[in-house]
N, C-alpha and C positions, 0 to 999 in steps of 0.2 A: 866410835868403835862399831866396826861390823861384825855381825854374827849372824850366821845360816839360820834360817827358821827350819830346821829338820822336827825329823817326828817330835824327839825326845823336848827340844824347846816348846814346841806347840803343847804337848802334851801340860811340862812343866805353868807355860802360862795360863793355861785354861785350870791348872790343880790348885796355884798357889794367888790366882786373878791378880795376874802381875799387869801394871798399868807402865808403857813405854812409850807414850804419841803428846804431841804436844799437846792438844785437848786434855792432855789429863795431866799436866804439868801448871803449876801456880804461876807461873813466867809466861804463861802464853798470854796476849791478850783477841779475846774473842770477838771484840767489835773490828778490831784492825786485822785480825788475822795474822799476827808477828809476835815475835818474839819479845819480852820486854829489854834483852840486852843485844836483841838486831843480829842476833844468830838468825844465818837462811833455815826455814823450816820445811822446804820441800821434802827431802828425802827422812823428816818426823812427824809429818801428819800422819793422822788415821786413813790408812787403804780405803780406796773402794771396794778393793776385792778382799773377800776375806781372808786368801792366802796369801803369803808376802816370801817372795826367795830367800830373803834377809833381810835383818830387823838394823837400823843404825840407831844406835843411843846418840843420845846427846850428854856430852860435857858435864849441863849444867842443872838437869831435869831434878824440880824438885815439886816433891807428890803435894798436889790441890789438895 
């Protein structure tokens, strides 16, 4: 799912420290840098830039 990162989501993530990247999902694994079920994880890593146009979830994200 795509969603705009407008004011009000940014505002919302930073109010309620909502964690959406794969880095912060229990499926990721960090040595290999992948998925543990081989979902592509480009467009769910954590930004380099702090501002993102829109945020994609994943599927199957479940919180570390």
């Amino acid at each position: 799912m795509k969603l705009t990162a407008d004011a009000r989501f940014l505002g919302e993530r930073a109010r309620f420290s909502l964690r959406l990247h794969c880095e912060d999902c229990a499926l990721f694994d960090v040595e290999r840098a992948t998925c543990a079920h081989g979902y592509p994880t480009a467009e769910h890593r954590q930004p380099t830039e702090p501002l993102e146009a829109a945020v994609v979830f994943c599927k199957d994200f479940e919180m570390a």
